[in-house]
C-alpha positions as CSV (number, residue, x, y, z in Angstrom):
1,X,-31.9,24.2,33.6
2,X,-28.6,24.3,32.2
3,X,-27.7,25.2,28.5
4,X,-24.7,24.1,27.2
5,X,-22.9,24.0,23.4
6,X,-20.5,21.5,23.1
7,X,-17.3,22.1,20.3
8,X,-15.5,18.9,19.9
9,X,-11.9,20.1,18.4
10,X,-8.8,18.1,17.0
11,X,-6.0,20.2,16.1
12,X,-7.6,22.3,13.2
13,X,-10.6,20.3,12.6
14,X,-13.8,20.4,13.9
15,X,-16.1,18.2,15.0
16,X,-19.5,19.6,16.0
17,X,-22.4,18.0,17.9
18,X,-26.2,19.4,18.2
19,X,-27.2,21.5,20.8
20,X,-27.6,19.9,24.4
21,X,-29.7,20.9,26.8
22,X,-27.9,19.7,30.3
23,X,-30.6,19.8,33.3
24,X,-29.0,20.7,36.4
25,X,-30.9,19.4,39.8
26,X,-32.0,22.0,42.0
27,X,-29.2,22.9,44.4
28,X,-30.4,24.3,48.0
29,X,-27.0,24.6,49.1
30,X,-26.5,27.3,46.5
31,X,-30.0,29.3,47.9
32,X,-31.8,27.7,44.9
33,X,-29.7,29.5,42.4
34,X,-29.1,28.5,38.9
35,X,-25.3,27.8,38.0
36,X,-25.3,28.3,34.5
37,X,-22.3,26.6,32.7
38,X,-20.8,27.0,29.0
39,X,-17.8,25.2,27.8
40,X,-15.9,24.2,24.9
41,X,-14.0,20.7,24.6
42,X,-11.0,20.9,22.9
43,X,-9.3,17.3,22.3
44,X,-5.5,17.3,22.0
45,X,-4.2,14.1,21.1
46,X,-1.0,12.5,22.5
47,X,-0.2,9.8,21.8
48,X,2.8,7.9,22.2
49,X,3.8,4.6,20.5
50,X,5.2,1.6,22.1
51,X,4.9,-2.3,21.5
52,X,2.3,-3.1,24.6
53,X,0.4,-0.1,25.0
54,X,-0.8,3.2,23.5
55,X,-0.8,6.2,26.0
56,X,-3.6,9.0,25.0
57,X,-4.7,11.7,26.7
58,X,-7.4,14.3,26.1
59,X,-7.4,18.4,26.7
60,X,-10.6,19.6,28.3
61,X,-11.2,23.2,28.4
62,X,-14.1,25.0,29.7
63,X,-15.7,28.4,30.5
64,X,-17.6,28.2,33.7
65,X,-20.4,30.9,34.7
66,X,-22.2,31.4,38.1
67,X,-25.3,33.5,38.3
68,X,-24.1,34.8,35.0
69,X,-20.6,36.0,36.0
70,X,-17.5,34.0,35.0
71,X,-16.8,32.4,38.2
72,X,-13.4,32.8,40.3
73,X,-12.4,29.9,42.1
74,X,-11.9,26.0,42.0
75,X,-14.6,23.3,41.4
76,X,-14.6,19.5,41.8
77,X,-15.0,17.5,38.4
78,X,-15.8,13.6,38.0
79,X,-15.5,12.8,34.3
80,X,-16.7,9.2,33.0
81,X,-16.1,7.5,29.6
82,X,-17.6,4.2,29.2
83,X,-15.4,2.0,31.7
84,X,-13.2,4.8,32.5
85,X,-13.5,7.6,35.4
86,X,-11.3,10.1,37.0
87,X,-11.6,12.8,39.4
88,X,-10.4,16.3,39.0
89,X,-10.7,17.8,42.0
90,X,-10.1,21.7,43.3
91,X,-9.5,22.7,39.6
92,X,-8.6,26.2,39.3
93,X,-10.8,28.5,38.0
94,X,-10.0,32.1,36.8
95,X,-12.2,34.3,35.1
96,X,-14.6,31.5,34.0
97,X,-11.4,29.6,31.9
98,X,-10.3,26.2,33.4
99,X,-8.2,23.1,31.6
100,X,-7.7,20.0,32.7
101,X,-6.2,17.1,31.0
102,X,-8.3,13.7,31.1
103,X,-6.2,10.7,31.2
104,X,-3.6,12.5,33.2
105,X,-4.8,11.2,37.2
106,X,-6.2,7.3,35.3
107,X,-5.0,6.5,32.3
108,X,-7.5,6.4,28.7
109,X,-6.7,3.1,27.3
110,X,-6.8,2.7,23.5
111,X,-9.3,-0.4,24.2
112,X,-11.9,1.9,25.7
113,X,-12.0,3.3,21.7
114,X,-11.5,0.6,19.8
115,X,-14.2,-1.8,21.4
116,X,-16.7,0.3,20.9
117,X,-17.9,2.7,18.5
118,X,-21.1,4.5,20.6
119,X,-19.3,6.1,23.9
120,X,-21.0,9.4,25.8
121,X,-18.8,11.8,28.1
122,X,-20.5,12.0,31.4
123,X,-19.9,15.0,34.0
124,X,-20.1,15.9,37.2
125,X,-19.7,19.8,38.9
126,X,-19.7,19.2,42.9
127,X,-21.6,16.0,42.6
128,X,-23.9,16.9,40.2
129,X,-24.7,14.8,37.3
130,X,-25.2,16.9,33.8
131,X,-27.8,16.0,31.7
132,X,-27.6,14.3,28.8
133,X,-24.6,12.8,28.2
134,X,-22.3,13.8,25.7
135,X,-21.6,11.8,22.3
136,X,-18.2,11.2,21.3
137,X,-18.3,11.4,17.8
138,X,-14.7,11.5,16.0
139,X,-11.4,13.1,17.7
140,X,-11.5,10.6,20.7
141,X,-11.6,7.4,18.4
142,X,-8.4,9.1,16.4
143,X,-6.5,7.4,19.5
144,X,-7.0,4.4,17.5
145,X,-5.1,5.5,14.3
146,X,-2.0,5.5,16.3
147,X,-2.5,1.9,16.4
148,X,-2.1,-0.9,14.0
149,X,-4.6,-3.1,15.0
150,X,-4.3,-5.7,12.2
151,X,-0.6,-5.7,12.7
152,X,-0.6,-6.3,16.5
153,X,1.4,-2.7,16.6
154,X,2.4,0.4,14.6
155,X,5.8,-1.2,14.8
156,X,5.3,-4.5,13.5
157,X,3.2,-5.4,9.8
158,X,1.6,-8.7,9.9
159,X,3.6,-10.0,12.8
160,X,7.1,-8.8,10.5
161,X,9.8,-6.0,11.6
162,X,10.0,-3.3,8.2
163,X,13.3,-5.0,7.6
164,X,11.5,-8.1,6.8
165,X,10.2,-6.7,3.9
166,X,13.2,-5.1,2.7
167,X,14.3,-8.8,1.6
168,X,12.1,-9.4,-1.8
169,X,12.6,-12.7,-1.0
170,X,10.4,-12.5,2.1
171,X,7.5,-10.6,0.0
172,X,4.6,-12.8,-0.8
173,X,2.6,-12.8,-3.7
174,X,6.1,-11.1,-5.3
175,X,6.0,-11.7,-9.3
176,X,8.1,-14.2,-10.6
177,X,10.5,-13.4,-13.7
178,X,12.1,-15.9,-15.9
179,X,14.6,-15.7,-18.8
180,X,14.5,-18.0,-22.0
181,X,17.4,-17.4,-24.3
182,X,19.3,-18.7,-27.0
183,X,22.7,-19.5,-26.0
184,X,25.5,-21.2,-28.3
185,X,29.1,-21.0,-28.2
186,X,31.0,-18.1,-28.3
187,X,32.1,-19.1,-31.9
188,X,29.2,-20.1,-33.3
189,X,26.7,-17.4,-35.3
190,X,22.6,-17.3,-34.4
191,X,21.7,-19.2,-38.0
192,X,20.6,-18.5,-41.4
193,X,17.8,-16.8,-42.4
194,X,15.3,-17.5,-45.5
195,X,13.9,-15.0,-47.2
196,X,9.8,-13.7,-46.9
197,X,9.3,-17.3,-44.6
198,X,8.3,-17.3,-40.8
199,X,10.8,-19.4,-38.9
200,X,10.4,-20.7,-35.5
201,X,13.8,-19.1,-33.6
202,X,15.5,-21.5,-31.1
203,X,15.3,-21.2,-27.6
204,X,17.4,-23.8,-25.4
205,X,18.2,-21.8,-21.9
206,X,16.3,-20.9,-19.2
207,X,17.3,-18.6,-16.0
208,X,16.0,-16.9,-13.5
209,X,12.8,-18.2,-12.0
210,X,11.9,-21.2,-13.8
211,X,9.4,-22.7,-11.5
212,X,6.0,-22.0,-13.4
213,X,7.5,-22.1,-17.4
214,X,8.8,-25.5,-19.2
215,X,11.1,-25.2,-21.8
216,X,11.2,-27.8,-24.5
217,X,11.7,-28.0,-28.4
218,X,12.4,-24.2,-28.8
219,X,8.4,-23.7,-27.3
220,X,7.5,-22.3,-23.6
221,X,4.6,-23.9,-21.5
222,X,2.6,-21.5,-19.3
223,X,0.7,-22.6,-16.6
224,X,-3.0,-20.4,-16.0
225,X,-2.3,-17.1,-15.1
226,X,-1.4,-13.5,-16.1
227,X,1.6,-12.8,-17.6
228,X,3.7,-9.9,-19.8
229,X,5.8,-11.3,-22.4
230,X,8.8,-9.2,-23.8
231,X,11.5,-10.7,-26.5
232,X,14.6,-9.3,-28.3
233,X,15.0,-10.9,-31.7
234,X,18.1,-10.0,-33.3
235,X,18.8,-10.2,-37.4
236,X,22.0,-9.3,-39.5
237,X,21.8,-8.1,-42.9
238,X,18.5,-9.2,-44.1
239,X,17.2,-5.9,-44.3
240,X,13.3,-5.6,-43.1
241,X,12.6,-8.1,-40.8
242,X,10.1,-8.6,-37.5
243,X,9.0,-11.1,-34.9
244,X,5.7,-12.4,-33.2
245,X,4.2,-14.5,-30.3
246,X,2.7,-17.3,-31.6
247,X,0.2,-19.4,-29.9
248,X,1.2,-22.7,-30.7
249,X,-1.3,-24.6,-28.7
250,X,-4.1,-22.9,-30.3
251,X,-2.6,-22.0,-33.5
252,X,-3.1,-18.6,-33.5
253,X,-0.9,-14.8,-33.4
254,X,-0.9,-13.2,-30.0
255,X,0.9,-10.2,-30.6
256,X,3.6,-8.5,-33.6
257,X,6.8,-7.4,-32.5
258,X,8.5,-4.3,-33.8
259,X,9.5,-3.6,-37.6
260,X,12.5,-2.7,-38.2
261,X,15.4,-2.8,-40.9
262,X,18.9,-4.4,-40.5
263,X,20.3,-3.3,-43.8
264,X,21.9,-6.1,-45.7
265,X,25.2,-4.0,-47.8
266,X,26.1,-2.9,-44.9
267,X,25.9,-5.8,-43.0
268,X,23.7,-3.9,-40.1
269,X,22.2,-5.9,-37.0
270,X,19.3,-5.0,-35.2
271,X,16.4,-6.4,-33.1
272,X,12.7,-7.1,-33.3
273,X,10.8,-6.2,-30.1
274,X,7.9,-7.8,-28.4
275,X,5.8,-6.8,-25.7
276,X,2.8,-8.3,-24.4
277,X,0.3,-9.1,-21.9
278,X,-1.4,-12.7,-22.0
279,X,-3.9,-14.2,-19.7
280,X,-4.5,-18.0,-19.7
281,X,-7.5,-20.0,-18.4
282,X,-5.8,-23.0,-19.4
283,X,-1.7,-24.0,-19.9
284,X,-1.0,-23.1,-23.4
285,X,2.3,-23.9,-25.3
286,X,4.1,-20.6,-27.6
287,X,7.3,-19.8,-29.3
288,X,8.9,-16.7,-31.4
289,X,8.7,-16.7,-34.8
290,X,10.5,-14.5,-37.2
291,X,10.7,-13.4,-40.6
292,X,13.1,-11.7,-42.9
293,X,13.0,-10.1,-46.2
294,X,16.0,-11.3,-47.3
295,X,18.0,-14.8,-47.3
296,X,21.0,-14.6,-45.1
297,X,23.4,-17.7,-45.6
298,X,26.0,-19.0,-43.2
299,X,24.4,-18.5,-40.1
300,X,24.8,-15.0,-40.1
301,X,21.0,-14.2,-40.7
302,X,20.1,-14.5,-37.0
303,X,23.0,-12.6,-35.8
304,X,27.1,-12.7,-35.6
305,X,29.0,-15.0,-33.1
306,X,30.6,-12.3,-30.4
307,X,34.3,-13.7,-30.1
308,X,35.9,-10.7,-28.5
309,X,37.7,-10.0,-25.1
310,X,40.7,-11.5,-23.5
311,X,39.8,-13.8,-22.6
312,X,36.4,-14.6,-25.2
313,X,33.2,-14.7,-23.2
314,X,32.0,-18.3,-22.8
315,X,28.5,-18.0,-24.6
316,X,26.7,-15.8,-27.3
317,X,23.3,-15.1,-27.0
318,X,20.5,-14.6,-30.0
319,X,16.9,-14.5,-29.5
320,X,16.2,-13.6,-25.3
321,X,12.8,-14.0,-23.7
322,X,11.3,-12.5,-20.8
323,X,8.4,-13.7,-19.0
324,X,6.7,-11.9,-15.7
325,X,3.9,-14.1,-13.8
326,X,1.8,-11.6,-12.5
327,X,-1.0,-13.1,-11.1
């Protein structure tokens, strides 16, 4: 009988099996003497990468006694794998210590590890079967790793180079942004305010990704879904002021913007903010409303027309929306 501890090593890590106890048929050529063997398995993997195939191969190294004294010499191996055999033959021996490299005479085949997830090493010393088999527990199957198997290849992702992705408009499930904004002529100021009263603010443009928002009447339709909402709401002069999301459909607040003062003797401007996250079951209908603590005539409440450059930019723009579709 044969005793044998098997050490199953990747790189730095270990993988360790129990105990085996490999019964070695009694061998008159050898005067009935008992060729005791110890080894260690040491699994280097290399593996190189291509489109079709995988390459892999797997350092064995092993310490080799006979009647108790490392043995000087060479030794014929036959190792099997599931499906896969090779021959080592006259593998030098010295001192005990020999290495071969399996996968180096017939190739190991990444299929062989990735069809099945219960393989055995089996080995033979001068035509002798050891007993039991081996289990190949981890390192081996790591051939796998190098291999996208969902992908067809570690080169390809779903069938797509990595530059295909580096085009967002290639990226499904992408979010989709659109901008609603109030746009007037380059002349013309955002509108008068009234004092301590909410007023709906006007929205009449839409950019961007318009493909899941209607625009209509100042008011935004949104389809079911997950969203974030974010508005700037300007104000001149009117001193405190602040804007909200207002759910129009149901009649209710979603969300207050940010306080904040545009002081009126000095004829200051500055912007509500709103930010929020809304999901819908259902399409529901909204719009910004906005109220100021003091009256504003003239238009001028709701901002001041830009008219400068050379030449004058085509457009001023008040109250801007932004909507993100999520989900």
């Amino acid at each position: 009988m044969v005793v044998c501890r098997v050490k199953f090593t990747r790189r730095k890590k270990h993988f360790n099996f129990a105990s085996k106890v490999l019964k070695l048929p009694f061998d008159t050529t050898m005067r009935k003497s008992f060729l005791t063997l110890m080894f260690l398995l040491l699994a280097g993997l290399h593996a190189t990468l291509h489109a079709q195939s995988v390459p892999t191969k797997i350092t064995y190294q092993g310490i080799l006694y006979e009647s108790g004294t490392p043995f000087t010499g060479t030794k014929n191996f036959v190792f099997t794998i599931g499906t896969w055999s090779e021959t080592q033959n006259n593998v030098a021996i010295t001192n005990g210590r020999y290495s071969v490299v399996l996968g180096s005479i017939t190739p190991l085949t990444v299929d062989l590890f990735k069809n099945s997830s219960s393989l055995v090493l089996q080995i033979q010393a001068n035509g002798t079967n050891l007993t039991p088999n081996i289990d190949l527990i981890s390192a081996p199957y790591a051939m796998v790793s190098g291999y996208a198997t969902d992908a067809g290849n570690a080169q390809t992702f779903g069938g797509n180079s990595p530059a295909h992705y580096l085009d967002y408009q290639n990226l499904t499930n992408r979010p989709k942004v659109a901008f609603l904004k109030d746009v007037k002529l380059n002349t013309a100021d955002g509108g008068a305010s009234v004092a301590n009263t909410w007023i709906q603010r006007e929205l009449n443009t839409t950019e961007g990704d318009g493909s899941f928002v209607t625009l209509s009447a100042h008011r935004f339709t949104l389809p079911a879904g997950t969203y974030t909402i974010e508005a700037s709401v300007p104000a001149h002069a009117v001193n405190r002021h602040v804007a909200k999301l207002y759910n129009f459909s149901d009649n209710a607040d979603v969300a207050g913007g940010l306080g904040t003062l545009a002081f009126s003797p000095s004829g200051a401007q500055a912007d509500s903010k709103i930010n929020a996250v809304v999901t819908l079951n259902t399409s529901k209908t909204f719009e910004i409303r906005h109220i100021c603590a003091a009256t504003n005539v003239n238009g001028l409440g709701y901002n001041i027309a830009t008219t400068l450059g050379t030449p004058n930019i085509p457009n001023s723009v008040y109250t801007v929306v932004k909507i993100t579709k999520l989900q």
